[in-house]
ZANU-494504 format. One record per atom (N, C-alpha, C): y, x, z; residue in three letters. Coordinates in steps of 0.2 Angstrom, whole numbers, padded with zeros to 4 digits, always signed. Each point is the difference from the previous one (the first is absolute). Layout:
YXZALA...
This chain:
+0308+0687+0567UNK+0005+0003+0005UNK+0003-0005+0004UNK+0003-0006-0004UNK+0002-0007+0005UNK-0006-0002+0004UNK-0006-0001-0003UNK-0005-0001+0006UNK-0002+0005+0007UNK+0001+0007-0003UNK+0000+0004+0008UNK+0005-0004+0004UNK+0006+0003-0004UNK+0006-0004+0004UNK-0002-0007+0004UNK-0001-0001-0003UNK-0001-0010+0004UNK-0003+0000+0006UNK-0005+0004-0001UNK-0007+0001+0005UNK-0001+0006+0004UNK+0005+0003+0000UNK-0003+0008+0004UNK+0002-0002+0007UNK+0002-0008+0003UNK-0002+0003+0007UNK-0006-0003+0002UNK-0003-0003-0003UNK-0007-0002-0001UNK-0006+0004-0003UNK-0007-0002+0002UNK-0005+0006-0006UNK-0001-0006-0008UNK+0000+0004-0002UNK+0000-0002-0008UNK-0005+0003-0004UNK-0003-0004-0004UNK-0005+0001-0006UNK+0002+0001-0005UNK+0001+0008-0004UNK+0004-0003-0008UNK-0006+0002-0006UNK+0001-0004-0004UNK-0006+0003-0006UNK+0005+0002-0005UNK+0001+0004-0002UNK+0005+0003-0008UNK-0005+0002-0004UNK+0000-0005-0006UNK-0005+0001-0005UNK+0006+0003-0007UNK-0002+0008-0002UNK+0003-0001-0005UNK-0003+0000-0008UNK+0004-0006-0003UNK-0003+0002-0006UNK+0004+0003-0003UNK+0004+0005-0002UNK+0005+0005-0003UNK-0003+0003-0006UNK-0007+0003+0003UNK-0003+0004-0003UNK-0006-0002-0005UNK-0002-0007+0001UNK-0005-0003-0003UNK+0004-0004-0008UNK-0006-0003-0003UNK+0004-0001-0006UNK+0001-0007-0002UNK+0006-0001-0001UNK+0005+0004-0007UNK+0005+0003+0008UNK+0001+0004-0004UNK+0004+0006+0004UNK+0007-0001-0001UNK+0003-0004+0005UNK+0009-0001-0002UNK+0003+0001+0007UNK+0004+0008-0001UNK+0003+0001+0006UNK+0007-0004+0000UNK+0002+0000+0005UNK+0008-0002+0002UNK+0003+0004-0006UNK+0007-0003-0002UNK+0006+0003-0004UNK+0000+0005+0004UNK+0001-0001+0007UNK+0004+0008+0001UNK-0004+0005+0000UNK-0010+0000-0001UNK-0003+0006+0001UNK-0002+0000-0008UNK+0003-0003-0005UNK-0002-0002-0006UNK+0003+0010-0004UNK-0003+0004-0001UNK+0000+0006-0003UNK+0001+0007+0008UNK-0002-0003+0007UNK-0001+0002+0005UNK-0004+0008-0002UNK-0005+0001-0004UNK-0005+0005+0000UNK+0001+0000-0008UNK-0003+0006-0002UNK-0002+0003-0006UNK-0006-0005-0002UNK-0005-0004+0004UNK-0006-0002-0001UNK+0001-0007-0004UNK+0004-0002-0003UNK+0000-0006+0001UNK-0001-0007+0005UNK-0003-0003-0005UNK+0001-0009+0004UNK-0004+0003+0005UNK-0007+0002+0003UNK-0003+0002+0002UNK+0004+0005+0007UNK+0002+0004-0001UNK+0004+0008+0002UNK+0004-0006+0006UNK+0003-0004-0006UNK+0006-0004+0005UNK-0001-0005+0005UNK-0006-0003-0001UNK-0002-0004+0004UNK-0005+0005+0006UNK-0002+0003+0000UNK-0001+0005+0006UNK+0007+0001+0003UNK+0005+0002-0003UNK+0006+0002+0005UNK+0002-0006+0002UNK+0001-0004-0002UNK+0001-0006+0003UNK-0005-0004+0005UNK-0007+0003-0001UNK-0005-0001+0008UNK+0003+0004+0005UNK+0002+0005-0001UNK+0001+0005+0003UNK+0006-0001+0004UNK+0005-0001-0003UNK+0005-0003+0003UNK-0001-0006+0004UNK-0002-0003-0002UNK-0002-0008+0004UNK-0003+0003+0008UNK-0006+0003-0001UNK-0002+0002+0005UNK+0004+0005+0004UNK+0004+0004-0002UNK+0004+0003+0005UNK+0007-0006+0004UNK+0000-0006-0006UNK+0005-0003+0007UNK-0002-0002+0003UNK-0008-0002+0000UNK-0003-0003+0006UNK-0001+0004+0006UNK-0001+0007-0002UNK+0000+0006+0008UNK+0005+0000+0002UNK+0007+0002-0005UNK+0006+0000+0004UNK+0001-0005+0003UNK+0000-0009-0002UNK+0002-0003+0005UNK-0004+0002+0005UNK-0006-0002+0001UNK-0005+0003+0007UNK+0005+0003+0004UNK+0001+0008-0006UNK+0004+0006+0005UNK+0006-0004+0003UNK+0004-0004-0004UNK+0008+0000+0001UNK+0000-0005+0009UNK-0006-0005-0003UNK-0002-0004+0007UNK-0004+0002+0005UNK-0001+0007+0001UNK-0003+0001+0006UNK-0008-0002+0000UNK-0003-0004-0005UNK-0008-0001-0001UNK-0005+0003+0000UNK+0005+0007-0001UNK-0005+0005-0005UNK-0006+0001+0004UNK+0000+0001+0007UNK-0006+0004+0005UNK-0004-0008-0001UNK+0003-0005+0001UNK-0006-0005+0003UNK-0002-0004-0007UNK+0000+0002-0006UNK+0000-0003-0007UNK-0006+0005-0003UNK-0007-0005-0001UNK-0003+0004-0005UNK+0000-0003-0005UNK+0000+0006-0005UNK+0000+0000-0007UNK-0004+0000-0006UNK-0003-0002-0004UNK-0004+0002-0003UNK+0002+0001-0008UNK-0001+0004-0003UNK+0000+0001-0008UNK-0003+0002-0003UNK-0003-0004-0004UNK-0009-0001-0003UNK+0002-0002-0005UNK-0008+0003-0006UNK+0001-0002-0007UNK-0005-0005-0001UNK-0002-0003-0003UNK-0006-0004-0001UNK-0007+0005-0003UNK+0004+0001-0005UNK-0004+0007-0007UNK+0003+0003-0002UNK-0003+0006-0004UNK+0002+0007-0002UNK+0003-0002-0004UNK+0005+0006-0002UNK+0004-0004-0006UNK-0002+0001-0008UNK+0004-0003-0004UNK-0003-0003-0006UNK+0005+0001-0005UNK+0003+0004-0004UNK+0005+0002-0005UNK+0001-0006-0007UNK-0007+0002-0001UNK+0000-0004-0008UNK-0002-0009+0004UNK+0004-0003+0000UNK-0004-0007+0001UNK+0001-0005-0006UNK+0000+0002-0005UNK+0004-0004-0006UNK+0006-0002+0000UNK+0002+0002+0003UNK+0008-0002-0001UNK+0005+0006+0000UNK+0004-0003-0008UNK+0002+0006-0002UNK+0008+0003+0002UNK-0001+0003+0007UNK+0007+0003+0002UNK-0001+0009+0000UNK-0005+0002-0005UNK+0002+0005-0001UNK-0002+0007+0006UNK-0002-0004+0005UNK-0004+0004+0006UNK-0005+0005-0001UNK-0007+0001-0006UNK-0003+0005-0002UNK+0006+0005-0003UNK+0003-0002-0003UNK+0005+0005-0004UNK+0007+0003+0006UNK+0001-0004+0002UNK+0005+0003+0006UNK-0003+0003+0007UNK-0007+0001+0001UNK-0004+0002+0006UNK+0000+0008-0001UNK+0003+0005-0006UNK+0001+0006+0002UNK-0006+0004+0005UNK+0002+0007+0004UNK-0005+0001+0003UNK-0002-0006+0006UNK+0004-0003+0002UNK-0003-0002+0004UNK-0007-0005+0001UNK-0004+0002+0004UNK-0006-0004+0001UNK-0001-0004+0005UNK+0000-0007-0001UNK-0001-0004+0006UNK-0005-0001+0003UNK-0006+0002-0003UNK-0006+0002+0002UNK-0001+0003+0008UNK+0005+0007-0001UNK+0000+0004+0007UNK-0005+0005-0006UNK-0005+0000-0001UNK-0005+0005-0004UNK-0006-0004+0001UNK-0001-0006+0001UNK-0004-0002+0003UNK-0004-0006-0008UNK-0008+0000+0001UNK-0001-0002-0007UNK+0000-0009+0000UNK+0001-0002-0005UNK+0001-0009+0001UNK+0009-0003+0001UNK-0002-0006+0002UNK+0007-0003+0003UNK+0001-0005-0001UNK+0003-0006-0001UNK+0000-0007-0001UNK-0007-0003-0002UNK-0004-0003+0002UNK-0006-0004-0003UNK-0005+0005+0000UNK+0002+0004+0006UNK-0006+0006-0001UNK-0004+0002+0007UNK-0006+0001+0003UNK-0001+0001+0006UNK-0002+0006-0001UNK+0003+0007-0005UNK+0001+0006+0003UNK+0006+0001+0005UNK+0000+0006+0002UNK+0004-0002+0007UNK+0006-0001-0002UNK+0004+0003-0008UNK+0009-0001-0001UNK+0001-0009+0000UNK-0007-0005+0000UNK-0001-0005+0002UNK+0002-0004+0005UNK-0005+0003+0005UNK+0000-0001+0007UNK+0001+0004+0004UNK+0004+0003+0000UNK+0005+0006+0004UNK+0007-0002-0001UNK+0004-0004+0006UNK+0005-0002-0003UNK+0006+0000+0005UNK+0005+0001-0001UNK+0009+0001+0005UNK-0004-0005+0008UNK+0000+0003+0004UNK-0001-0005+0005UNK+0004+0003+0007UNK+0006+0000-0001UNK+0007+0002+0007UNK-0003-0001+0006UNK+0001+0001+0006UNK+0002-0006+0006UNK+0006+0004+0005UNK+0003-0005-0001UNK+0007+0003+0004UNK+0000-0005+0006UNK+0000+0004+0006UNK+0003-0002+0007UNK+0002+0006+0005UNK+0006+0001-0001UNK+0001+0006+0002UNK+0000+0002+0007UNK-0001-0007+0005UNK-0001-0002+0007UNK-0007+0003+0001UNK-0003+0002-0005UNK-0009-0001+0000UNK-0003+0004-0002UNK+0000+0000-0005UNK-0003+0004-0007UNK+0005+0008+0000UNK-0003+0004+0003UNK+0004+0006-0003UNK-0001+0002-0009UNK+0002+0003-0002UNK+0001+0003-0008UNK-0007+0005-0002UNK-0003-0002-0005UNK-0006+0004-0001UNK-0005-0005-0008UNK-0007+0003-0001UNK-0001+0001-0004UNK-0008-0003+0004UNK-0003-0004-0006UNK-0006-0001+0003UNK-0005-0003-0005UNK-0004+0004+0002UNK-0008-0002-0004UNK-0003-0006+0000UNK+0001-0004+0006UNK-0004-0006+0000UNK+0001-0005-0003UNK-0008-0004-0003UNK-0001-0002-0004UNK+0002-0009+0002UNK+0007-0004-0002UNK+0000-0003+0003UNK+0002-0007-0007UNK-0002-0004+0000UNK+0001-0006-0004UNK+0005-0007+0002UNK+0002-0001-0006UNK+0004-0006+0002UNK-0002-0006+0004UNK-0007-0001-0003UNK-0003-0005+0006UNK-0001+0000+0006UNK+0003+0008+0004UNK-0002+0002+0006UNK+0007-0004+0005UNK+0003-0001-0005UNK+0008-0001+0002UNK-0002-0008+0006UNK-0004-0005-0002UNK+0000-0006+0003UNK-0002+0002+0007UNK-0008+0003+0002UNK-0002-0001+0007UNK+0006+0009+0000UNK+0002+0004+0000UNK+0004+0005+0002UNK+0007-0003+0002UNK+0002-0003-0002UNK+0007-0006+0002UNK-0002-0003+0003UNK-0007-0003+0002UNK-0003-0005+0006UNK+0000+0003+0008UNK-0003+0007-0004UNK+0000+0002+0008UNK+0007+0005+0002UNK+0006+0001-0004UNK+0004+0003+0001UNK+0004-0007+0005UNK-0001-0005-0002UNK+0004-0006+0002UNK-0004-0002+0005UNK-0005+0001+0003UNK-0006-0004+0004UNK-0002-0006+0000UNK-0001-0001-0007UNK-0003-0007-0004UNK-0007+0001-0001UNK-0003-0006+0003UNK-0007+0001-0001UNK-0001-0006-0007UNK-0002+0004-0005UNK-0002-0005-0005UNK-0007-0002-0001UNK-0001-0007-0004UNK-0009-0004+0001UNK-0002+0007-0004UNK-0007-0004+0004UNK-0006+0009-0003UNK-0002-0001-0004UNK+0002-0005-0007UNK-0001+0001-0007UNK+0007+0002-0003UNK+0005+0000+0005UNK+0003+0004-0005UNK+0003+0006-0001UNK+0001+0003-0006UNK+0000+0007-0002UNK-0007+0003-0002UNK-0003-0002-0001UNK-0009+0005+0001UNK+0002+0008-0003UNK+0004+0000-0006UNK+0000+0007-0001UNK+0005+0004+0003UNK+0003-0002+0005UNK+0007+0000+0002UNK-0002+0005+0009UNK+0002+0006-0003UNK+0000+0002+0008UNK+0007+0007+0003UNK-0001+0000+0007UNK+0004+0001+0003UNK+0001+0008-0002UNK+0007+0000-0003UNK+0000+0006-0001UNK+0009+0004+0002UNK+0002-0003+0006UNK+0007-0001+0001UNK-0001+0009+0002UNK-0005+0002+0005UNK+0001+0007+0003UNK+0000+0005-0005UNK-0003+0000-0006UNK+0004+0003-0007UNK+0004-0001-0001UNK+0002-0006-0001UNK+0010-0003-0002UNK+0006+0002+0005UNK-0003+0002+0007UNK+0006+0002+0002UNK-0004+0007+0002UNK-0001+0005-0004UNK-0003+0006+0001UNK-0003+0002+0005UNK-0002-0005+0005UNK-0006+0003+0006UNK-0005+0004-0001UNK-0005-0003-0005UNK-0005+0001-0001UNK+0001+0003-0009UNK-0005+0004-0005UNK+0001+0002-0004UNK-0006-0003-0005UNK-0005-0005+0005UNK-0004-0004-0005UNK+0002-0007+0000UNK+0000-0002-0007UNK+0000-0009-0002UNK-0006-0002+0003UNK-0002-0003-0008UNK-0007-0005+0000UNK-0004+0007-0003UNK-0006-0001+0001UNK-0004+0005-0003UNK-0002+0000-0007UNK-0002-0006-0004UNK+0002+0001-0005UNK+0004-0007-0005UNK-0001+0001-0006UNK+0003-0004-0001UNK-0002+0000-0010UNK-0003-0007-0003UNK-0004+0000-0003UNK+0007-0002-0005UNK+0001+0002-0005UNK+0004-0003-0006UNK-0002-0004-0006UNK+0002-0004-0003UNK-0004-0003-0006UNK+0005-0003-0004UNK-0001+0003-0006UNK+0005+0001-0005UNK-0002-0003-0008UNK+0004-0006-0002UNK-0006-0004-0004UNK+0004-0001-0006UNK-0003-0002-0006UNK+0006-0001-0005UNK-0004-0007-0004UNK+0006-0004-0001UNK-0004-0006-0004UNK+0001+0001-0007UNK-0005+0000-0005UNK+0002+0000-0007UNK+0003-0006-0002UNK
């Protein structure tokens, strides 16, 4: 939030990487019994939180229309990761799945079907979309949103999928190959 602050009369780049939810799972004392779900439960409310003070500053600053946002997962999620915070035993009915089969280290889609936001509310109206779109699309789709021409080796798998991203269009990439591997 001190960084919007510093920089909102200029354009700024922010990357917010959270670990909260990865493991060992240790939320803050103050979100430390937040949720019924344990360490796990509590470390989501506390992504959650984090990420709503980054909108509200936006909103409080006035950035909100011309501030695009992205909220993306890497992969599906993953309950039992060997560490014992009691997450299989505290996940009740809920499924993180969505219904969906696979998930962490898995290229069925609860895998590769993952949280992907985009908030510009200057841009992007409010909606739901099909499009098939990948995180490596992010380098040339930020190139041409910015009118950067990048060398023509780079990105090879990386293509322009902004007019999905701000809901123009309802097709990404066409397709999109997954490879899912495990080392004994």
């Amino acid at each position: 939030v001190e960084f919007i602050e510093r920089n909102r009369e200029q354009p700024f780049f922010l990357y917010f990487s959270f670990h909260d939810i990865h493991v060992p799972r240790v939320p803050h004392p103050r979100f430390v019994g937040a949720t019924e779900m344990g360490p796990r439960g509590d470390a989501i409310a506390q992504l959650d939180w984090a990420t709503g003070e980054v909108l509200n500053a936006l909103d409080r600053l006035g950035l909100a229309d011309d501030t695009l946002v992205l909220f993306a997962s890497d992969n599906g999620p993953v309950v039992d990761d060997g560490y014992q915070d009691q997450a299989v035993e505290k996940l009740g009915d809920h499924d993180p799945t969505g219904g969906l089969r696979g998930g962490k280290y898995s290229a069925f889609e609860a895998g590769t079907r993952t949280p992907f936001i985009v908030r510009w509310p200057g841009r992007v109206k409010p909606g739901v979309s099909d499009a098939i779109v990948s995180q490596t699309d992010l380098l040339v789709s930020f190139a041409a949103l910015t009118e950067q021409t990048l060398a023509d080796e780079a990105g090879p798998d990386s293509f322009n999928v902004m007019p999905a991203l701000l809901g123009q269009s309802k097709e990404g990439r066409k397709q999109l190959v997954e490879v899912s591997s495990t080392v004994a």
